[in-house]
C-alpha positions as CSV (number, residue, x, y, z in Angstrom):
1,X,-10.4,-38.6,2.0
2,X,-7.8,-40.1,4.0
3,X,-8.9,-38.2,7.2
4,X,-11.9,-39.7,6.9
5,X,-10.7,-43.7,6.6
6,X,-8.3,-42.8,9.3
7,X,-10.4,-40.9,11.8
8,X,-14.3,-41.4,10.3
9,X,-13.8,-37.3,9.5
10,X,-17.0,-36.3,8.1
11,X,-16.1,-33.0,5.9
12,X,-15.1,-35.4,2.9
13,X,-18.8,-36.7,2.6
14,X,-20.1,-33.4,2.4
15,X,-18.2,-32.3,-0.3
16,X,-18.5,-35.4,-2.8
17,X,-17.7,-38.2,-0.8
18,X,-20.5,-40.1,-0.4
19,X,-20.7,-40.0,-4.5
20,X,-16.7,-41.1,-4.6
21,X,-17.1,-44.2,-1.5
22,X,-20.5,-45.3,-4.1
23,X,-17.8,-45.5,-6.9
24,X,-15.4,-47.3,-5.3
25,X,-17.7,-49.2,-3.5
26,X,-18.3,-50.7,-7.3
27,X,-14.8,-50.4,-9.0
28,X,-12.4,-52.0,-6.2
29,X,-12.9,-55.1,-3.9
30,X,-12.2,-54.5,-0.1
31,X,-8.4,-55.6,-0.3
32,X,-7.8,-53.2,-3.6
33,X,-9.6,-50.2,-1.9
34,X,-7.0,-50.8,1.0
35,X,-3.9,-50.8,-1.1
36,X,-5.9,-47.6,-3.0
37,X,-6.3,-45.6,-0.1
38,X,-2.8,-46.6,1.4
39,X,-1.0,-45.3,-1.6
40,X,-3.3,-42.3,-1.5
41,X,-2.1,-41.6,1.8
42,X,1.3,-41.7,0.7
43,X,1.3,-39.2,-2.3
44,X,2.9,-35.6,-1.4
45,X,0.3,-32.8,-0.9
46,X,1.9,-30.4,-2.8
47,X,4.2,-30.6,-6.2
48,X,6.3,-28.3,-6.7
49,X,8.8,-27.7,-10.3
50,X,10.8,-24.3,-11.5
51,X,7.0,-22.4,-12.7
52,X,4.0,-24.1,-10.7
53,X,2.6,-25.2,-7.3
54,X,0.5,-28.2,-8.1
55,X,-1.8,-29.1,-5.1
56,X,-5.8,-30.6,-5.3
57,X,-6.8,-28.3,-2.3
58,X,-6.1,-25.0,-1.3
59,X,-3.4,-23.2,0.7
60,X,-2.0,-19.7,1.6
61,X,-0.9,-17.9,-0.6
62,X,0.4,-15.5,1.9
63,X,2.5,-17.8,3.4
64,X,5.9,-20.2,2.3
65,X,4.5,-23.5,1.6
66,X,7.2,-25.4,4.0
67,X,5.5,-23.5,7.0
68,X,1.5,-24.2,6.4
69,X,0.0,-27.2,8.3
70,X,-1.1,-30.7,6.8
71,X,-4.4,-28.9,7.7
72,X,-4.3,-26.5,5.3
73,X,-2.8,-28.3,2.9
């Protein structure tokens, strides 16, 4: 989602987007759907505590987390 407000990336759409930009469209004015998508932005793509890796996406599992791109992540 954020690649697509930042760089008009197109995947997102595909895959629900179009359905999630309709809902915000009617839940947030402009300035709130800023601040939304700024703090979005800012959350950490992956969580980590002593028993789970917590991440929306995927990733390798064949590879330690600290070296996999944004990309992947």
């Amino acid at each position: 989602m954020c690649e697509y407000f930042r760089r008009g990336d197109t995947l997102w759409q595909i895959h629900g987007g179009k359905e999630t930009l309709r809902d915000f469209e009617r839940s947030f004015s402009e300035s709130e759907m800023g601040e939304y998508i700024e703090w979005v932005s800012n959350l950490p793509l992956v969580y980590e505590d002593d028993m789970f890796v917590y991440k929306h996406a995927g990733l390798n599992p064949f590879e330690p987390i600290e070296k996999q791109s944004r990309e992947i992540l």
